[in-house]
N, C-alpha and C positions, 0 to 999 in steps of 0.2 A: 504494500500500500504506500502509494506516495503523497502527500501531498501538503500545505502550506498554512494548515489551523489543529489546533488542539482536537478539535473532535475528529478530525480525520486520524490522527493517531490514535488516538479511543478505538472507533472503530477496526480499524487496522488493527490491534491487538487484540480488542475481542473476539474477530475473526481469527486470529491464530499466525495473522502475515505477518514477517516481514515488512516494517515500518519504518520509513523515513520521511523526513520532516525538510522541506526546501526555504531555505530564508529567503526565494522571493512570494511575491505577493503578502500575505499575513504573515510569514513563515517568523523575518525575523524579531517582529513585534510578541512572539509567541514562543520562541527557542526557551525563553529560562522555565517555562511552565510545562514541558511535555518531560514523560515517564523517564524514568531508566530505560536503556535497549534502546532507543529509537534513536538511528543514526541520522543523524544530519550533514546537510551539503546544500551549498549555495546555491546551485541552482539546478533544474535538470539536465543540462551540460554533462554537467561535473555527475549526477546519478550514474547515467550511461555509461560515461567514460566507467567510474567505478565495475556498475554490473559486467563488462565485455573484458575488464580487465583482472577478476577476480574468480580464481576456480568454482565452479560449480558443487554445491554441497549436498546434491541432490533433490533439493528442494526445491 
């Protein structure tokens, strides 16, 4: 789950995803309030880059 507000990471967690949190739009007005685990990155740019660049964990 990706996306740029607090309840998007909610969600994204109580689904079970994989959560990360984008400092643009709301994101970075919101970064000090979202959970443990939820990775952050500036933009979705920078997501991509990460996902194509990081082994697959089967998930």
């Amino acid at each position: 789950m990706i996306g740029d507000k607090l309840v998007d990471m909610e969600a994204g967690m109580a689904a079970g995803c994989r959560t990360i949190l984008v400092r643009t739009g709301y994101g970075a007005e919101q970064e000090s309030d979202v959970p443990a685990g939820v990775e952050v990155y500036d933009d979705l740019l920078a997501v991509a880059r990460s996902l194509t660049t990081q082994p697959c964990d089967g998930v």
